[in-house]
N, C-alpha and C positions, 0 to 999 in steps of 0.2 A: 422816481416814484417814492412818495411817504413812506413810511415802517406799515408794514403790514396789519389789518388790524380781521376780527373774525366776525364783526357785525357793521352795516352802514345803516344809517340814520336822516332819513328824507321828510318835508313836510310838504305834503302836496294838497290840490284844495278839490273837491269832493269829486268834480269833474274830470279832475285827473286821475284819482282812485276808480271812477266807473270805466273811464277810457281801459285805464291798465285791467283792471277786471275784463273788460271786453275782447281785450287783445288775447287774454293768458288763455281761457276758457278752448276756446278751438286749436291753441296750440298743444293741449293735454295737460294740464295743468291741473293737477286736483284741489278742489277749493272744498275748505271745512270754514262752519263757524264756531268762532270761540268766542267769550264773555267780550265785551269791549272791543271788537272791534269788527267792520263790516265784512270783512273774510279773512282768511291765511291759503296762499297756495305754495303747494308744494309740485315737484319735480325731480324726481333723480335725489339729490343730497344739497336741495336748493330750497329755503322757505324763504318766503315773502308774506309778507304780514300788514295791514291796512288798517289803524287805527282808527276810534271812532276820532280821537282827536287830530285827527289828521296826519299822525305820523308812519309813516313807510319803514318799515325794516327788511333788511334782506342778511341770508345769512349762508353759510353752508360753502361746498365746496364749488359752486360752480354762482358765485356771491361775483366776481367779478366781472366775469360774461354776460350775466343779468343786466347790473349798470350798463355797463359797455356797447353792447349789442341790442338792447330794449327799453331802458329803462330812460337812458338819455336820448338817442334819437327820436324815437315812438313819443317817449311823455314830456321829458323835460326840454327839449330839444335845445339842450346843451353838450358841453362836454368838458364837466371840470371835476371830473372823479380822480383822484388824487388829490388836488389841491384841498376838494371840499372832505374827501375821506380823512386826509391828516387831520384838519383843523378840529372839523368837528365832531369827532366820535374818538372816545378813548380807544387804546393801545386792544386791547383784548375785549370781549364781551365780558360782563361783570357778571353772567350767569352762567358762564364756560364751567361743566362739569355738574350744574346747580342738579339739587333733588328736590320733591318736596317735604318741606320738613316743619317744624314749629320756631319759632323763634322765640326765647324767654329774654326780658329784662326787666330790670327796676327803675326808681327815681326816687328820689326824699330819703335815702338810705344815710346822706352826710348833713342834709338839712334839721337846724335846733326841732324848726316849727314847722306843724303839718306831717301829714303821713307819710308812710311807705306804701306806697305803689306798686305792685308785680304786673306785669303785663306781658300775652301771651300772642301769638299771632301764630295761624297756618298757611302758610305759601303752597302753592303747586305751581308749574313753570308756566300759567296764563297770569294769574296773579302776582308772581314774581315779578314777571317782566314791565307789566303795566307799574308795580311800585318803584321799577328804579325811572323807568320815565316819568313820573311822576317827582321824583329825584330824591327819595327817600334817602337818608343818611343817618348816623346815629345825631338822637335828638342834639349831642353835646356841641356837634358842630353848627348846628341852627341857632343861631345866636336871637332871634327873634320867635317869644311866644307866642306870639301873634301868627306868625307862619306856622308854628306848631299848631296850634287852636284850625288854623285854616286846612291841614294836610291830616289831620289826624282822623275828620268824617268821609275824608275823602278814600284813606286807608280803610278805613271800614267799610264801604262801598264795596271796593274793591277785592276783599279779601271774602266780599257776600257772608257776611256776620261771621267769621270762623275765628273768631280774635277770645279773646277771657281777659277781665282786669281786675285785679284785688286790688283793694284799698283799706291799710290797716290805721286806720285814725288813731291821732294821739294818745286818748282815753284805749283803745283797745293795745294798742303799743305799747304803755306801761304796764298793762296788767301782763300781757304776754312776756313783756322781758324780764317780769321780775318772776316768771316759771322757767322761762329758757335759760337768762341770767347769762347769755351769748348771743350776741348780734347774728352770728352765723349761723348758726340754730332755725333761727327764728326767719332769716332769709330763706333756708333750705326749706321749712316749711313752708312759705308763701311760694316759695317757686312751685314745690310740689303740688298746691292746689292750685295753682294757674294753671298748669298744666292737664289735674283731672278736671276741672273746668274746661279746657280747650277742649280735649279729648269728644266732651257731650256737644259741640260744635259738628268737630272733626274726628268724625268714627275712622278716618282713611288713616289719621296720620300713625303713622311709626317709626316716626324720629323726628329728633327732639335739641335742639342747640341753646346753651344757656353761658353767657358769663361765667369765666372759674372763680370763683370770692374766695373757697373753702377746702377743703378737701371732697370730691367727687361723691363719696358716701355720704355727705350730709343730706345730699336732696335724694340719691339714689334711697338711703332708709328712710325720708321723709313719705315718699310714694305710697300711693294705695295698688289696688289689684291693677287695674286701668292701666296708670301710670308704667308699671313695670314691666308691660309688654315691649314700650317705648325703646327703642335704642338711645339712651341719650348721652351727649355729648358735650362738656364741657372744655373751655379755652378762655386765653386770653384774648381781647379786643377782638372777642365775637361778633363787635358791632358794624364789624366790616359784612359782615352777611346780612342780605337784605331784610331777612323774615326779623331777624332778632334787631335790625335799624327801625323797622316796623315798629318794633315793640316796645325799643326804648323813646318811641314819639307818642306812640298810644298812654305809657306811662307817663310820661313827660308832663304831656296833659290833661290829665286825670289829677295829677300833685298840684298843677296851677289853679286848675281851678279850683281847689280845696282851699287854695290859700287867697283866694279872689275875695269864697265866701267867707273864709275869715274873718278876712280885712275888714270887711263886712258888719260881721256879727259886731266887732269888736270897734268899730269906725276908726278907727286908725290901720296904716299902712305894715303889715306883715311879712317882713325882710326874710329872704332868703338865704341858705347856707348858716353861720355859725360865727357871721362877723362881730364887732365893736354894736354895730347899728343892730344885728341882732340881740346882744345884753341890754343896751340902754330900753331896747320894745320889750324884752320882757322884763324887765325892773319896774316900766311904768306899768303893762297888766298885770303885777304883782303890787303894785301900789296900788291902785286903784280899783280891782276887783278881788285881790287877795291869793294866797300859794294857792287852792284847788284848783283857780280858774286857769293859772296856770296850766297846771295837768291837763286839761282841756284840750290845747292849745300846741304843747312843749313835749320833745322826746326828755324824760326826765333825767335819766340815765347819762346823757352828755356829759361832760365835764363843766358846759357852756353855765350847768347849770349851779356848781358852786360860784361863777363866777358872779352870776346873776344875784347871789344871797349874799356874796361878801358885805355888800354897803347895809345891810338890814339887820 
């Protein structure tokens, strides 16, 4: 028998989901609905759950007997529970323990060009679940914008509008840091109105999970009244929880496409991060439309940016 795991993972096709709905009902099965998907039944300390997209979950204490005894003679009329439990479904449920909570993160925080991004997301354990099948991860690991742009309206769908996104543009970025005059500062604030932005979403929520950048009290004394009801919670590689993976995709998003309409505004190609390739683009928008338009455009503050003035 495979390593034990505390959720299975089935995709059945609609037929099969009415059949098993038909079977569960007169054996005492109580059936609730929830957002997304056509029931959830429970029994004892056993939930089974039927996605609109077709996927089966089963979970709980009596998770094995289910497959076993109904799920594969009755529907699937198989019997490869182990084989198929190892392969395809992770070691533990990724939402073992989960609450619902907020998830905060950033983007464009290390990029020359383009804003900073805060973005907020509220999970409860219906929308949780639907975004890890969905397969949400932190944006860092999604190596294609393209998937991000695809998954990020889908997250909102999903979360039924409960998300908040700041976007602090270059021109407001510079004025801002040359009051803050600390990067962290000026994060702790954007967290902090993401947050009372989520909040006028989600009046439910009362805790709160954020990336640690700083010292704890930066965003705690950033908060308004709202805010400070909040339990929150800061860590390192918060991006392993779903709501905050949520959020650093919602941001993620939000920063591309700024730099899309850049690219845009300015017909030429707007490089990411703080490379070679980004000094030589802003050398030529400094040549060509002069230092303001720069600022437009440029976190000034960089270092990126004496680089950029050496040859002038």
């Amino acid at each position: 028998m495979p390593q034990k795991v505390s959720v299975y993972v089935k995709q059945l096709t609609l037929e099969q989901i009415n059949k098993l709905h038909d079977i569960l009902v007169p054996r005492g099965w109580e059936m609730k609905a929830i957002p997304y998907a056509h029931w959830q039944a429970r029994l004892d300390k056993t939930s089974v759950t039927a996605y609109e997209s077709g996927k089966l979950t089963v979970q709980g204490k009596g998770m094995e007997d289910f497959i076993i005894f109904t799920l594969e003679p009755e529907i699937l009329q198989e019997a490869s529970f182990g084989y198929e439990l190892g392969m395809d479904t992770p070691e533990t449920d990724p939402l073992e323990g989960f609450e619902p909570h907020a998830g905060i993160d950033e983007s464009g925080k290390g990029d020359y060009f383009g804003p900073l991004v805060i973005a907020g997301v509220y999970a409860d354990y219906n929308s949780a679940r639907q975004l890890v099948e969905l397969g949400v991860k932190d944006s860092k690991a999604i190596k294609s914008d393209k998937k991000i742009a695809t998954m990020a309206p889908q997250i909102m769908r999903i979360v039924q509008g409960k998300f908040a996104i700041v976007t602090i543009g270059p021109e407001a970025y510079n004025r801002m840091y040359s009051q803050f005059a600390n990067l962290n500062k000026m994060l702790a604030w954007g967290h902090a109105r993401t947050i009372e932005n989520l909040l006028e979403k989600a009046p439910e929520c009362n805790k709160a999970l954020s990336d640690k950048f700083a010292n704890e009290r930066l965003i705690e004394n950033a908060l308004l009244e709202n805010g400070r009801k909040l339990e929150l919670t800061q860590r390192t590689k918060a991006e392993s929880d779903v709501a905050v993976a949520a959020a650093s995709i919602l941001a993620r998003n939000a920063f591309v496409a700024k730099m899309d309409a850049f690219s845009r505004e300015l017909d030429m190609e707007i490089p990411k991060g703080a490379s070679a390739a980004v000094i030589q683009t802003a050398r030529t928008i400094v040549g060509q439309f002069g230092d303001e338009t720069l600022k437009r455009y440029a976190k000034m503050h960089f270092k990126t940016t004496e680089k950029v003035f050496e040859l002038f």
